[in-house]
N, C-alpha and C positions, 0 to 999 in steps of 0.2 A: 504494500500500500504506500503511494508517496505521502510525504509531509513537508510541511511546506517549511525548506531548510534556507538558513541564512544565507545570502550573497558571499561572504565573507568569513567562512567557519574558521577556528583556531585549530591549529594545528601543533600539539604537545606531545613531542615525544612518539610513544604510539599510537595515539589516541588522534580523533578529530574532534573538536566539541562543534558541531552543528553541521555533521555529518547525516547518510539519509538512519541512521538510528540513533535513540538520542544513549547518551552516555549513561554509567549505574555508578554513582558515586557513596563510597562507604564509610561514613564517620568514625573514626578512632574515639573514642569517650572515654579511656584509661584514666584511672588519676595517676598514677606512677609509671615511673618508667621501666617496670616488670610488665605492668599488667597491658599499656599500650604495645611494649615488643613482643608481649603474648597477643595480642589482635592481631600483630601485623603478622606472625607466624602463621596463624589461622584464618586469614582473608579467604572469604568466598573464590569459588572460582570462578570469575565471569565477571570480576571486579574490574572496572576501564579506570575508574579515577579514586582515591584516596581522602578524604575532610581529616585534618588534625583539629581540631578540637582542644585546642591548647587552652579555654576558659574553664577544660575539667581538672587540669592539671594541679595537685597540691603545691608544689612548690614552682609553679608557675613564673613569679616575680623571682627567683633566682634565677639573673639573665644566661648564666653561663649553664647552670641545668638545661633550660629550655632550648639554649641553641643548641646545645650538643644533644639533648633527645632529637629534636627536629632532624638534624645529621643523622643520628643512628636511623630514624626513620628513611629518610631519604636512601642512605647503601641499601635498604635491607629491600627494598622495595623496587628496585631496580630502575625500569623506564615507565611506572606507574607514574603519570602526575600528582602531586601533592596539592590543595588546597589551604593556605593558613586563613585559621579561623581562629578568632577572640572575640565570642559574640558578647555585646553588648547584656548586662544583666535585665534591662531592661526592653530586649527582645528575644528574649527567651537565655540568658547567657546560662551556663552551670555555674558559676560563682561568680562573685565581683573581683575584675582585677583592675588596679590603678592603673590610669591611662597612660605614667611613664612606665611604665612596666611595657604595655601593649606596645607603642610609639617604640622602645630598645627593642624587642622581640622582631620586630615585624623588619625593623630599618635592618637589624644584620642579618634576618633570615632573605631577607631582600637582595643587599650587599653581595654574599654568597652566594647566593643562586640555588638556596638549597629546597626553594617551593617556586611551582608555576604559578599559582594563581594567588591572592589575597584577597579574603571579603573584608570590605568597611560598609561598616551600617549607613543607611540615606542622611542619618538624623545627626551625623558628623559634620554635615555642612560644605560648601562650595571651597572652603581654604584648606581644611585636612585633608580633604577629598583629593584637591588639588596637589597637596603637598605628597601624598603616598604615592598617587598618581604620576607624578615627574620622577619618582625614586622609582617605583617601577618598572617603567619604561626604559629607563635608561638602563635596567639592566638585565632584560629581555620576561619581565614577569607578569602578569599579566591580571589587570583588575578587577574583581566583581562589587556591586556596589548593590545592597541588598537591603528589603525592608520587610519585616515583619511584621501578623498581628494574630494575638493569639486567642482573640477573644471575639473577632469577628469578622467580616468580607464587605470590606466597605463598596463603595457606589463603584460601577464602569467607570465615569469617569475620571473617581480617585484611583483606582487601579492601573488606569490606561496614564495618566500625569504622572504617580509616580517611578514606571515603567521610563518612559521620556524625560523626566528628570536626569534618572539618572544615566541613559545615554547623553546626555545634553552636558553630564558632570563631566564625561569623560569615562564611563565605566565601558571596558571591553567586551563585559558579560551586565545583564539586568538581572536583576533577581527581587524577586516577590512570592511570599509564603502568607496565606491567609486561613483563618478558621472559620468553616463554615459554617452555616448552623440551618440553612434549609438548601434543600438540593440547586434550588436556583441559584444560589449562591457562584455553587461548584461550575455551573454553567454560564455566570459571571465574569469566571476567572478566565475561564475556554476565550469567551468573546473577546477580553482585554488583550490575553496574548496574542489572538490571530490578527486584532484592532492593528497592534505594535508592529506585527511581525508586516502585515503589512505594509504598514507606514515609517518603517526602520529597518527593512529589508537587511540590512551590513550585518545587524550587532546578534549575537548570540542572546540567547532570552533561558532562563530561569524559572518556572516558576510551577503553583501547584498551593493545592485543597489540604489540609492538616486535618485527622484527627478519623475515626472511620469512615467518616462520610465521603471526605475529602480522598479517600483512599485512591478511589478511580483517575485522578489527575496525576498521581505518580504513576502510572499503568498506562494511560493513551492520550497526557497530556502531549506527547511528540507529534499528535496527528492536530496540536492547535498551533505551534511553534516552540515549546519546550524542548532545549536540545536536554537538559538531564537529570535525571532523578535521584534521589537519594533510598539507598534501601540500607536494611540493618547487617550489620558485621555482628560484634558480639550482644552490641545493645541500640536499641535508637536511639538516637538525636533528637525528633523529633517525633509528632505522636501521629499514627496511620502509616509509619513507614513498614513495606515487607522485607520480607527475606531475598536476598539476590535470587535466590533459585526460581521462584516466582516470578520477581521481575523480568528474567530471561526469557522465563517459558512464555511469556504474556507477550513479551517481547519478540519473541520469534513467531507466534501469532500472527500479529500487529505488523509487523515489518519485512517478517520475510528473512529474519538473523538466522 
């Protein structure tokens, strides 16, 4: 079945993100760094892309732990793409971490090259946005700029503005996660992406339903413009995610993989 894929997919390693299927990306959710290189030993198989999830981490703000986990992540996992993630507490984070903490983490995981992508949340604003955005770039890393709600799906046209936003920021990849709470909702979300996908042909798009309802938007959001999904490794991320195995088989369904 086609979907209707970006002008301009990314191209990581051996992955394509807005490729004609969309990607299965697997959050690490460890708090230590036993229990993440136990995740990463047991990664599904069918796994395209990686989320660290460095907001579960306990000792997180000790910058020299956190880079050298990231490292130990990055060898053990080969030419899997890395996503760095420090989600905002106030969009679902796993704990609160101090902004200098995020801001050193991210600049020498950047530096390095030891992650392809980084998320920064919308509600960071046009100057961090901006500032992460020139650090990445210049060192071949590539941006997602993301907004969350975990309480409910707001209007199409909030959905579709925030979407354009953050192309407009500068993000290489859009990303939007909503909870839905009546089916139309879920079919809210469909419209906004295929709105975008139209109207921003270039940029790779993100997004998707949370929570059971929402379930089915990780599963054939790629037939509105969603290049990828997120399924569970040891544990989810967030709530309605399945199991990779699923996602595949749904996937080969759907696509033709």
């Amino acid at each position: 079945m086609v979907r209707p894929v970006p002008k301009m997919p990314i191209r990581v390693r051996n992955s394509v993100l807005g490729g004609m299927v969309p990607l299965i990306c697997v959050p690490l959710v460890g708090s230590t760094c036993e229990s993440v290189m136990e995740e990463v030993k047991n990664l599904p198989s069918g796994t395209d892309v990686i989320e660290l999830r460095i907001d579960a981490w306990d000792a997180v703000e000790d910058l020299d732990f956190s880079v050298d986990l990231i490292g130990k992540v990055r060898e053990a996992v080969g030419d899997l793409p890395l996503i760095l993630t420090c989600r905002g507490h106030w969009e679902g984070g796993l704990k609160g971490v101090s902004e200098l903490a995020k801001d050193l983490i991210y600049s020498r995981a950047i530096s390095e090259r030891l992650v392809d992508f980084v998320d920064k949340e919308m509600s960071y604003g046009y100057g961090k946005i901006s500032e992460v955005k020139a650090h990445a770039e210049a060192h071949g890393v590539k941006l997602i700029v993301s907004y969350h709600d975990f309480e409910r799906t707001p209007s199409l046209s909030f959905i579709y503005s925030q979407l354009v936003s953050q192309i407009r920021l500068g993000a290489d990849v859009a990303k939007v996660a909503m909870m839905p709470r009546l089916e139309e909702d879920v079919l809210r979300l469909f419209e906004a992406t295929l709105a975008v996908r139209r109207d921003f042909p270039d940029v790779p798009l993100v997004t998707m339903s949370m929570g059971l309802l929402g379930q089915v938007s990780r599963l054939v959001g790629g037939l509105y413009g969603s290049d990828l999904t997120f399924a569970v490794g040891s544990a989810p991320s967030a709530p309605g995610q399945s199991s990779v195995d699923a996602v595949r088989t749904a996937f080969d369904l759907i696509y033709g993989r």
